[in-house]
N, C-alpha and C positions, 0 to 999 in steps of 0.2 A: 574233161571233168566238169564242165558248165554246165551238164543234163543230169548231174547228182541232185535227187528231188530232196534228200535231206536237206543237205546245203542249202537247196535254193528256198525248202519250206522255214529255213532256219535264218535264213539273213546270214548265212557265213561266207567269208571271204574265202576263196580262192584262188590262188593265182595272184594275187595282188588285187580281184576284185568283186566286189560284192555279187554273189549271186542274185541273190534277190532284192532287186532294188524298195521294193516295197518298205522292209524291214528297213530299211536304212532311216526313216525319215518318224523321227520321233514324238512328232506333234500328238496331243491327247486326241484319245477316240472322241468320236460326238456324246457316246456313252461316259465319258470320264467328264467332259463338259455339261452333259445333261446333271450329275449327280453335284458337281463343285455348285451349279446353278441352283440344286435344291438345298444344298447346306447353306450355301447364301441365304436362300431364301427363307430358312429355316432360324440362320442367325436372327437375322433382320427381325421374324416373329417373335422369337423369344425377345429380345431387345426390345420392341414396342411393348410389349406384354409388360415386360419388368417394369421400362417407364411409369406405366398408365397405373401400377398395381404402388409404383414409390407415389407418385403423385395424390392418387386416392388414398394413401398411406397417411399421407403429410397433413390431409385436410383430415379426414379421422383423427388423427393423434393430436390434434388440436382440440377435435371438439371432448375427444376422449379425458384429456387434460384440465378441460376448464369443468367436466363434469368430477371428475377427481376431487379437483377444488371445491370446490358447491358441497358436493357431499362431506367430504373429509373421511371418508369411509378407507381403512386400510385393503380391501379387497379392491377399490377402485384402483388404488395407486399401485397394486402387483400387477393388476393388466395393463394399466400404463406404461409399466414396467418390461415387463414380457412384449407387448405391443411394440416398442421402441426398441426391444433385441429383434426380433423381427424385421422393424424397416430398415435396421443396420446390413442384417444381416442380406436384404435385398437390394440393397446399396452395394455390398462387394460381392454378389453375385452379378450385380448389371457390370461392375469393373472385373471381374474374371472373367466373365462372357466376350467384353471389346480384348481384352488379353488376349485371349485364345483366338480370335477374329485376326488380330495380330499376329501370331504365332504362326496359324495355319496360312496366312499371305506370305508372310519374309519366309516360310518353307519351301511353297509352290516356286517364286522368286529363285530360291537359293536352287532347287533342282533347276528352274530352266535356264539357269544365267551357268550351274555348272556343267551342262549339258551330259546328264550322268547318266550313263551306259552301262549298263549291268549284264552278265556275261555274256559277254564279249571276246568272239574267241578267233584267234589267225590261225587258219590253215597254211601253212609254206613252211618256205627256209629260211635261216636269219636273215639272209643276204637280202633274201624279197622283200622283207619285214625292215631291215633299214632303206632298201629303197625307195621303201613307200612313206617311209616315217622322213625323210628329204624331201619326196616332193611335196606332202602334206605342209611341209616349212615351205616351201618355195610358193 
């Protein structure tokens, strides 16, 4: 039964053992690497972006402020206004973004620390099935 090309296109055990060894070894494609490397890299832009946009924010909304002042113009002081919901609101957009930065690491972590195998299927008899699940303890 070791020449079943199902099997062996499938990564299924047989007999107590893997047809196709290939299938057995779960490390990410160079494709799944290439793609984690662009969301990285994608992180990291948006993050400098946000910075550079609170930063020029801070020094605007100073000078926006002291023109407020000077005028005393109520229209001055709604875009001050509005202006300042804005740098907030870029504020917890730069702290959702590291969140989520977070989130998607302790994920990646969590699948390859729980080394998760998704269907996964034994071909045999129970009997094969526990004596594979013994030597796997041994």
């Amino acid at each position: 039964m070791k020449n079943d090309s199902i099997a062996s296109s499938l990564g299924i055990v047989v007999d107590g053992e893997i047809v196709n060894e290939e299938c057995r070894d779960a490390t990410p494609t160079k494709k799944t690497e290439e793609i984690d490397k662009v969301a990285r890299d994608d992180i990291e832009f948006a993050r400098s972006n946000l910075r550079n946009l609170i930063d020029i924010g801070n020094d605007a909304a100073a000078e926006v402020s002291r023109l407020a002042d000077q005028s005393q113009n109520p229209r001055a002081y709604e875009i001050l206004g509005t202006f300042l919901k804005q740098m907030v609101e870029a504020n917890r957009d730069l702290v959702e973004l590291h969140k989520q930065k977070k989130d998607i690491i302790r994920e990646k972590r969590d699948d390859i620390d729980k080394g998760v195998v998704n269907n996964n299927l034994f071909v045999g008899s129970t009997s094969q099935l526990l004596e594979m699940i013994e030597n796997a303890r041994k």
